[in-house]
N, C-alpha and C positions, 0 to 999 in steps of 0.2 A: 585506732580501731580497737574495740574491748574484745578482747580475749572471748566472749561467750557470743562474739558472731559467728566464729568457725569451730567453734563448741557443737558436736553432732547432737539434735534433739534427742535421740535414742540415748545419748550418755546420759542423759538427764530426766528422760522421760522413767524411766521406775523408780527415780529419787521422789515424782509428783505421787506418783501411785502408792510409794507407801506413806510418803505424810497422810496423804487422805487415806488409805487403809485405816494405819495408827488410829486411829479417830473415828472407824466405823464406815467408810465409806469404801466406794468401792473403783476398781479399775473402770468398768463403764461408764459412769458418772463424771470421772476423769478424763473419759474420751467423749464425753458429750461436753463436758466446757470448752474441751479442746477444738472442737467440732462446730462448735459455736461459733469461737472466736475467730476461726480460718476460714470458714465457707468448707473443707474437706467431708466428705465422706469417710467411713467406717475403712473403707478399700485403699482408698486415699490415704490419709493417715498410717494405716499399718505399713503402707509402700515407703514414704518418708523414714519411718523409722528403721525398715529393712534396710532400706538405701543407706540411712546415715547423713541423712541431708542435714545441714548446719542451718544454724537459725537464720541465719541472714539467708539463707535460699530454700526454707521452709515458709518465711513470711512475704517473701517475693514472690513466691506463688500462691500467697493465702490471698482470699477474698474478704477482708478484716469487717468482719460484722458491723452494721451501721452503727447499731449504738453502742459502739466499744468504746468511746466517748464518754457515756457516761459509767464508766468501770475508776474511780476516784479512791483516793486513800492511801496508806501507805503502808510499803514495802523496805523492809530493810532499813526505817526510816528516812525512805526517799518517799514525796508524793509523787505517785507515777504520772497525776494530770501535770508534775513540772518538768518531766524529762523531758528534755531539748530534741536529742534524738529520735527519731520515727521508731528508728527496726529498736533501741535500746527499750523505746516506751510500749511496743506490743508485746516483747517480753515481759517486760514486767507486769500489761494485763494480764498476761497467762500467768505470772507468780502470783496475783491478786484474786486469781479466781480463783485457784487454784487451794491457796490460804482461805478466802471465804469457803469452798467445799471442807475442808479439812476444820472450818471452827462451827460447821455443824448449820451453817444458814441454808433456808433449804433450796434446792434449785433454781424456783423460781426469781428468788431473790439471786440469786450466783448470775443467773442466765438473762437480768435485766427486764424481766417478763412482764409487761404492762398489766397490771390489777386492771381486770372489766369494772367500771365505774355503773354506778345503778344508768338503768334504763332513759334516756332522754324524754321527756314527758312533752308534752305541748299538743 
């Protein structure tokens, strides 16, 4: 078992917040990728991190966003689409989005947001 299953998200969570601060961004933005990626609410999430819930029983109770899927690339030079591991590979979505907030891509793109295609015609 990796050591960053019973790792509390709260130890780790202001380390997300100031990489994306460092770079212009902000704590909410940071709880909206988060937010994203888990299904949690605003209420939800600050509870977790009150609690001190560890990652293996913060992602146990997330509702992992459908197309979390396509969240690709790499982390720490691992590709996170090859982590073997389930709970290892949602963390590292949440390190991936986390890094695209922090290099300035703008939400949409962070948040997998389908572009409206022109109008169907016929």
């Amino acid at each position: 078992m990796h050591r960053i299953f019973t790792t509390s998200v709260a130890s780790v969570y202001p380390h997300y917040v100031a990489k994306a601060e460092r770079k212009g961004r902000t704590r909410a933005e940071v709880d909206e990728v988060i937010e994203w990626l888990t299904g949690f609410d605003h209420v939800t999430l600050d509870r977790h991190l009150d609690d001190g819930t560890t990652f293996q029983d913060f992602f146990a109770a997330a509702e992992l966003y459908p197309a979390a899927e396509l969240i690709t690339g790499s982390v720490c030079g691992v590709k996170v689409q090859e982590v073997e591991d389930p709970l290892m590979r949602r963390i590292r979505y949440l390190d991936k989005l986390v890094d695209e907030l922090a290099k300035g891509r703008p939400m949409s793109k962070v948040l997998r947001t389908p572009v409206a295609g022109p109008a169907p015609t016929g």
